[in-house]
Backbone as ProteinMPNN parsed JSONL, in Angstrom:
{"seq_chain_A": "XXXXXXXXXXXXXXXXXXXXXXXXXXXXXXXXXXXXXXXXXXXXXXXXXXXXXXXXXXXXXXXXXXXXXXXXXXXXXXXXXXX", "coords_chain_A": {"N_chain_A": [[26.607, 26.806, 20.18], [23.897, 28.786, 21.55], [20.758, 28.224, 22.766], [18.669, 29.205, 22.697], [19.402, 31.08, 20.163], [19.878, 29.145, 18.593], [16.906, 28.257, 18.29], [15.862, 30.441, 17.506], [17.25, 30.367, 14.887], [15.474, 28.335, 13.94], [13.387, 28.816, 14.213], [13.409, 30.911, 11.982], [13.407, 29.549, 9.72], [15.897, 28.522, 8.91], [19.004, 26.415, 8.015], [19.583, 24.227, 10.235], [21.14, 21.762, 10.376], [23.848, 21.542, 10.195], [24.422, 22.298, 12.707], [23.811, 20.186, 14.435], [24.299, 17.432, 16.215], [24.478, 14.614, 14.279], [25.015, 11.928, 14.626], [24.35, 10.715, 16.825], [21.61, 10.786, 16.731], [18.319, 9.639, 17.046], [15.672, 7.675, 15.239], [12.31, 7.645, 16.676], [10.147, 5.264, 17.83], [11.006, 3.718, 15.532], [13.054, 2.034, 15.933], [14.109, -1.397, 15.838], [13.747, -4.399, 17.234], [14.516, -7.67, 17.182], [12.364, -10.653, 16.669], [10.937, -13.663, 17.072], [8.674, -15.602, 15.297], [6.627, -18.562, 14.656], [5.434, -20.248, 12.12], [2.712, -22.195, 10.003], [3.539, -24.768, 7.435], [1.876, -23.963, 5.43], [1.286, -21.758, 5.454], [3.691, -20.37, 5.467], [4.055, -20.984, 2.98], [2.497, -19.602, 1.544], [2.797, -17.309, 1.722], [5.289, -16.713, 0.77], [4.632, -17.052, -2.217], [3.169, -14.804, -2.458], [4.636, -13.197, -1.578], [6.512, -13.599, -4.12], [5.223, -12.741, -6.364], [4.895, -9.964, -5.496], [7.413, -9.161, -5.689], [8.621, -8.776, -3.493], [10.95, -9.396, -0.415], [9.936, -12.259, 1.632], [9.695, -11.14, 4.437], [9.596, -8.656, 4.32], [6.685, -8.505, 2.917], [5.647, -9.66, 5.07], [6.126, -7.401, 7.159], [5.019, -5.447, 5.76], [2.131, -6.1, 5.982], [1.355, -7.075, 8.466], [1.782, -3.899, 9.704], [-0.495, -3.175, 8.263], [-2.687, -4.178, 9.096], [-2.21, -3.901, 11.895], [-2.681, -0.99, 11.804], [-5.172, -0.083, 10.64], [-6.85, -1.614, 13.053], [-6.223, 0.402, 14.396], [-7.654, 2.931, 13.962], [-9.946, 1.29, 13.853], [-10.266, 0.958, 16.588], [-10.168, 3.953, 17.63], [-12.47, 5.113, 15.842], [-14.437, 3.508, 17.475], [-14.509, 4.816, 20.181], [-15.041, 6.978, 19.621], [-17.586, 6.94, 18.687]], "CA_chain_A": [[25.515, 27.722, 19.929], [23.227, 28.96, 22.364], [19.855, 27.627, 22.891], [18.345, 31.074, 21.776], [20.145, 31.0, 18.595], [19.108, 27.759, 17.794], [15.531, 28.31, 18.38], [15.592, 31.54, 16.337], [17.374, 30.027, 13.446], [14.63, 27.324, 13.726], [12.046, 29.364, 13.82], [13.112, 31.528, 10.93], [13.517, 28.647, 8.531], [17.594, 28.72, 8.405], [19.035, 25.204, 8.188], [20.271, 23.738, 11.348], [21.439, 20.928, 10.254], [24.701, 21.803, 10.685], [24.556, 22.73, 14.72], [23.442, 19.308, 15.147], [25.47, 15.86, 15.769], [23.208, 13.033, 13.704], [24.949, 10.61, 14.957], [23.27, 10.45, 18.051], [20.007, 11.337, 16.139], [17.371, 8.556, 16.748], [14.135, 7.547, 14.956], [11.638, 7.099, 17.854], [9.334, 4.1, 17.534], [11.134, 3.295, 14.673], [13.951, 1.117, 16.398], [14.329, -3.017, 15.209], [13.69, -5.476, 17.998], [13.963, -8.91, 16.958], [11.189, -11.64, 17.446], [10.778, -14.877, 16.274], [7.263, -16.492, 15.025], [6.702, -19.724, 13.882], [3.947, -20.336, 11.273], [2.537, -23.472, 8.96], [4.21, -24.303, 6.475], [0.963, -23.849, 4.536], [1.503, -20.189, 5.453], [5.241, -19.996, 4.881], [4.3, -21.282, 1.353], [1.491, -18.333, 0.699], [3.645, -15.907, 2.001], [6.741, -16.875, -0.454], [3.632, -17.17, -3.48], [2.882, -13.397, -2.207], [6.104, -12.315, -1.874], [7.367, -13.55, -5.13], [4.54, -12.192, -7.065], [5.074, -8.609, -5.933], [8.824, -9.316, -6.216], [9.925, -8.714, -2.252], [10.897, -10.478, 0.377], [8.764, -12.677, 2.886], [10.275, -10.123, 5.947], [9.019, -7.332, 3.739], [5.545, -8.869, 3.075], [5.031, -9.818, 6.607], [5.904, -5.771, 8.027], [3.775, -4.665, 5.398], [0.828, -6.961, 6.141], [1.044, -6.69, 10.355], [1.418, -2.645, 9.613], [-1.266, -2.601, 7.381], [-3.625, -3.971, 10.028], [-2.521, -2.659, 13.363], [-3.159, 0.581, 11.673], [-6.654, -0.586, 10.52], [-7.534, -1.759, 13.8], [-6.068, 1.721, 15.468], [-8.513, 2.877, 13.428], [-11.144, 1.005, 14.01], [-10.63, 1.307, 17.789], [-10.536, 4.988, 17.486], [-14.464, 5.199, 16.306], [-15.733, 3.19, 18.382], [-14.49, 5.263, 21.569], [-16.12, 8.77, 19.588], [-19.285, 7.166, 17.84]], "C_chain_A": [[24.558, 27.657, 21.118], [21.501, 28.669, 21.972], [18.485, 28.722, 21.86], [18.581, 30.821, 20.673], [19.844, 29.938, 18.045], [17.568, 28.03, 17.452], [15.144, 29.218, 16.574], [15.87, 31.193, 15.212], [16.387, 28.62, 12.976], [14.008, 28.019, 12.684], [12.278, 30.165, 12.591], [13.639, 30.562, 9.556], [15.262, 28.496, 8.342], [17.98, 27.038, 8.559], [19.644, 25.325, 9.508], [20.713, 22.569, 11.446], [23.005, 20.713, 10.793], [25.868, 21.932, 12.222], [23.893, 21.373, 15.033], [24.46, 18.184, 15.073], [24.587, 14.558, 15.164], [23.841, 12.005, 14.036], [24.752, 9.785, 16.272], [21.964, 10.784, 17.781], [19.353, 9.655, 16.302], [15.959, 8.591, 16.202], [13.139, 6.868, 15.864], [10.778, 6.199, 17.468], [9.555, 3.325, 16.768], [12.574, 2.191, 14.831], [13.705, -0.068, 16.61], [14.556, -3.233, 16.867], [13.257, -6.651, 17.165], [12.907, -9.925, 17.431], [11.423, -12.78, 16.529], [9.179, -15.728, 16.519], [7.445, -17.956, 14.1], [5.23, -19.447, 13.468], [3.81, -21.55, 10.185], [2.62, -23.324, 8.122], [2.863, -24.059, 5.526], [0.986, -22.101, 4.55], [2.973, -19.735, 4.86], [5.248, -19.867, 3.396], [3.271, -19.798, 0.334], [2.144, -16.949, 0.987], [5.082, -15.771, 0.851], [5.986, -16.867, -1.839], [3.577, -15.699, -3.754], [3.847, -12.637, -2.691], [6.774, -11.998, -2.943], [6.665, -12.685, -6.413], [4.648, -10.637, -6.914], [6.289, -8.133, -5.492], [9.636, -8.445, -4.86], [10.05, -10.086, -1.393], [9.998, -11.125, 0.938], [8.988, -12.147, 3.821], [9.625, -9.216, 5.178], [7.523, -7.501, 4.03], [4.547, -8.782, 4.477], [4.886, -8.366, 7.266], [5.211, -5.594, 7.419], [2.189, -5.048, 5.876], [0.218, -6.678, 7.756], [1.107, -4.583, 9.905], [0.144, -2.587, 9.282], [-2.415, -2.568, 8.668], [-3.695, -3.959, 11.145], [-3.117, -1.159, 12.728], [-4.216, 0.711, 11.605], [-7.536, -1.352, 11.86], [-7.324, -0.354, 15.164], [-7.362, 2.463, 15.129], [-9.99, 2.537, 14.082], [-11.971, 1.087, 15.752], [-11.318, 2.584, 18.674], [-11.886, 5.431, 17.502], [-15.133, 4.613, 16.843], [-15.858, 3.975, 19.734], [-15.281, 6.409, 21.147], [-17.342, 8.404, 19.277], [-19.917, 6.137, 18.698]], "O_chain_A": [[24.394, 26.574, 21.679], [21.111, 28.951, 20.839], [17.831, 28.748, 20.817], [17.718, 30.166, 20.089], [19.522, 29.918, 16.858], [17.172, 27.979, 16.288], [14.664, 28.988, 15.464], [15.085, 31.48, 14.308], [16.531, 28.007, 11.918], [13.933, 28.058, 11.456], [11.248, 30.205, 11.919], [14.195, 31.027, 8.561], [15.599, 28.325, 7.17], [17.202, 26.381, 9.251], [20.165, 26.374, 9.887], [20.768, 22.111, 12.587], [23.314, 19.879, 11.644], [27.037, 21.802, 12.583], [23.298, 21.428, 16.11], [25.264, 18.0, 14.159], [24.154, 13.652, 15.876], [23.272, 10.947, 13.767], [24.953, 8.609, 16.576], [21.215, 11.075, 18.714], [19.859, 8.675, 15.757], [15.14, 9.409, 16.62], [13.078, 5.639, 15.87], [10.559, 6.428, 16.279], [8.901, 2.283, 16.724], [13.027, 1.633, 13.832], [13.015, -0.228, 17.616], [15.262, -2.54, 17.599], [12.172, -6.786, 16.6], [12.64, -9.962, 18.632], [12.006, -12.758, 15.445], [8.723, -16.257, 17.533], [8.2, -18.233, 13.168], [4.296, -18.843, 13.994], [4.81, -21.839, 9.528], [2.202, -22.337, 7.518], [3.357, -23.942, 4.404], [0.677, -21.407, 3.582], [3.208, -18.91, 3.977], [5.942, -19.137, 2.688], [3.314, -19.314, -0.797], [1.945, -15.833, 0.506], [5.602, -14.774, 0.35], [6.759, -16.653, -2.772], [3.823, -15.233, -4.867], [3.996, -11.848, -3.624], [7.407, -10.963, -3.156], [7.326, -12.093, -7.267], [4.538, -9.947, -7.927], [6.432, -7.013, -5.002], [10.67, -7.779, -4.915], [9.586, -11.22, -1.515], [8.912, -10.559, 0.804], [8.296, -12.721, 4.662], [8.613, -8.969, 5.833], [6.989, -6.951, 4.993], [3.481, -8.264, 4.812], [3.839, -8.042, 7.826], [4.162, -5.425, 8.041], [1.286, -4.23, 6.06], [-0.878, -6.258, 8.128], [-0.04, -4.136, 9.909], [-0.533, -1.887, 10.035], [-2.921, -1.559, 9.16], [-4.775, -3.986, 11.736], [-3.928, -0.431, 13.301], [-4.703, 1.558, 12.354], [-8.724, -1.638, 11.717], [-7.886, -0.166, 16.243], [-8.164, 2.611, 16.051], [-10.833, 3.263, 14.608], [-13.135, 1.183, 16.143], [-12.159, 2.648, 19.57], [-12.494, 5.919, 18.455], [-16.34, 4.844, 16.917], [-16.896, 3.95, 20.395], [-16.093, 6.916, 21.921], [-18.269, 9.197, 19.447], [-21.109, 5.864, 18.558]]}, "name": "protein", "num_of_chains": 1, "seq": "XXXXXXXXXXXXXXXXXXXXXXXXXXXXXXXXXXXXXXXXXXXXXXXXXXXXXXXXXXXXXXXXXXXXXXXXXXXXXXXXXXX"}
């Protein structure tokens, strides 16, 4: 299909799912690099207390927890550069 033809069947809502190959499709930013942290076990143990209480993992816990507040300090970086 021509580049044209793609566009147009974008733009008029038609699927294009089809005219594409997904398995070269990537999710940008969203690609796993491993790391390794060490932490006390006094932490290991509040993080497995955490974890078990709202019944995921401690790998779960931890992305949610570092997400939560890079986002909250994107945030917070944000107004200080406008206000």
């Amino acid at each position: 299909m021509k580049a044209k033809d793609f566009d147009q069947q974008f733009d008029e809502d038609i699927d294009i799912t089809q005219s594409l190959d997904l398995s070269k499709a990537k999710r940008v930013l969203l690609e796993q690099k491993r790391v390794n942290v060490d932490f006390p076990t006094w932490m290991i143990e509040s993080l497995d207390r955490e974890a078990g209480i709202l019944g995921v993992t401690r790998q779960s816990i931890i992305k949610v927890w570092l997400a939560e507040r890079l986002e909250q300090a994107t945030l917070t970086h944000r107004s200080s550069r406008t206000g």
